[in-house]
N, C-alpha and C positions, 0 to 999 in steps of 0.2 A: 249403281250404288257407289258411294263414296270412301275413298280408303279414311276420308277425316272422320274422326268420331265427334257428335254433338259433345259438346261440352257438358261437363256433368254438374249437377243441381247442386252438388257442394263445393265445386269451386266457385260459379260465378250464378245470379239467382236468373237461371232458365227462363222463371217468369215474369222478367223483365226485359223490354225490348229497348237493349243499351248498346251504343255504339260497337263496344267492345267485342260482346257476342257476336256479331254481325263478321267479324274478321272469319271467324270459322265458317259462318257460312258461305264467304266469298271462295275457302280455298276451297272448299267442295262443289261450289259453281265452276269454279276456275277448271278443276280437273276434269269435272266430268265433261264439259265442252271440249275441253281439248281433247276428248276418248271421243267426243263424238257423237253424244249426247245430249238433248236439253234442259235435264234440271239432275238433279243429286237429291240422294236419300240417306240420312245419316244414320248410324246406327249410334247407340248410349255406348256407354262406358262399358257396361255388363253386353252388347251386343244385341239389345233389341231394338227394333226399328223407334226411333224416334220422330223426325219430321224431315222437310224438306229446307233447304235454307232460307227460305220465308214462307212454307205453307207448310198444313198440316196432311198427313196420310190417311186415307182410309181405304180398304178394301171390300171387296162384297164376296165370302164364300157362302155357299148353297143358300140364298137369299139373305145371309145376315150381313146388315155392314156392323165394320168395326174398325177402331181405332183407337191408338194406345192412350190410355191414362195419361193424366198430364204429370202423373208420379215419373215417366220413363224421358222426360226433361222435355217434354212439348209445353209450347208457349198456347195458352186456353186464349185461342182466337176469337174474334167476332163472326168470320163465316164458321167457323166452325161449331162455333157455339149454333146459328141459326142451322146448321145443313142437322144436327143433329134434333134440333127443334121440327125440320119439315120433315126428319123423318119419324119420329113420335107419330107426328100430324097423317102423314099418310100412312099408320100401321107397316111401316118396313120395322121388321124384329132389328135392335143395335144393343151392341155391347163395346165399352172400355174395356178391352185384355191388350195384355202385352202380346207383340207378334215380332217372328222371326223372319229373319231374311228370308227361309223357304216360304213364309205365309205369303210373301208379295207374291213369290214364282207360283205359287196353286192356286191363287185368288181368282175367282172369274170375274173380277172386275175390280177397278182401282182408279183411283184421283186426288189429287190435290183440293185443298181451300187456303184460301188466303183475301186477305183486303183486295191486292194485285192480281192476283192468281183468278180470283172467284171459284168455280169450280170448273177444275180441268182434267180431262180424263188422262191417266196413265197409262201411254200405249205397251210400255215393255219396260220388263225389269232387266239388267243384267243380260240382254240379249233374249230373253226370253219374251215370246209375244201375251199380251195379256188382249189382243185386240180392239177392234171397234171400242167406242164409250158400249156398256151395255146398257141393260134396262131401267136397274135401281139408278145408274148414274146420271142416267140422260133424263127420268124423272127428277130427278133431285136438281142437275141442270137447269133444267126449263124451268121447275118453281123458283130457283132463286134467281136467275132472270126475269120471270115475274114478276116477282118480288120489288128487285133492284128498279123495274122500268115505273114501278105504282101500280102493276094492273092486279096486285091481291090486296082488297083492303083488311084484310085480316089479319096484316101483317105491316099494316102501316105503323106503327107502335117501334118498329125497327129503322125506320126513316128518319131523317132528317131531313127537311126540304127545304132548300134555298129560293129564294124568290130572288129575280132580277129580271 
């Protein structure tokens, strides 16, 4: 976790992906590698988890994922928008609530999305192990790899395909 706080929605507009923003999440990359770590997790202003400094957070407690509203200064990404669409699609129950720092540490399962990122499991919060990718993750995984490579055409609607 990050000592920087996401930036808040009333000083600069969260959801837009502007240069400027971008500084904060460098110093929160910056820190957390130097502690030793590979990515940072910001908290909002009011201290509830926000995002990563270019992906979005989600967690799985007792089979639900969840992930904060884009009200708690998350940028409404395109995997994320899709990861929340395969899970409709494969009946996983999800809800947008706001989560606390403790939600990460009791979550049994947690990951990033992002353009870059795609979906990547969060091994440990804070020192604390969250383990292996688990099950909702590594489905969620594999279909959006799927996805990405053309092999669901049900989802070709989310593609853009270059020819060369």
């Amino acid at each position: 976790m990050s000592s920087w706080q996401r930036i808040g929605a009333n000083m600069i507009p969260t959801a837009a992906k502007a240069c400027g923003v971008y500084i904060n999440s460098a110093l929160a990359k910056v820190e957390v590698l130097k502690a030793g770590y590979d990515e940072a997790i910001l908290l909002n202003e009011n201290g509830y988890v926000s995002e990563g400094p270019g992906e979005n957070v989600f967690i799985v407690r007792d089979g639900m994922l969840l992930t904060p509203p884009l009200s708690q200064g998350v940028l409404r990404g395109i995997t994320r928008d899709a990861v929340i669409q395969f899970a409709a699609d494969l009946d996983i129950p999800f809800a947008e609530t706001t989560l606390l720092r403790h939600d990460l540490y009791i979550a049994d399962e947690g990951f990033y999305t992002g353009t870059a990122a795609e979906v990547v499991p969060i091994r440990s919060v804070d020192e604390r192990e969250l383990g292996a990718p688990g099950p909702i993750t590594k489905q969620l995984q594999d279909l959006f790899f799927a996805v990405v490579k053309g092999k669901e055409p049900k989802y070709d609607y989310m593609l853009d395909y270059v020819n060369g």
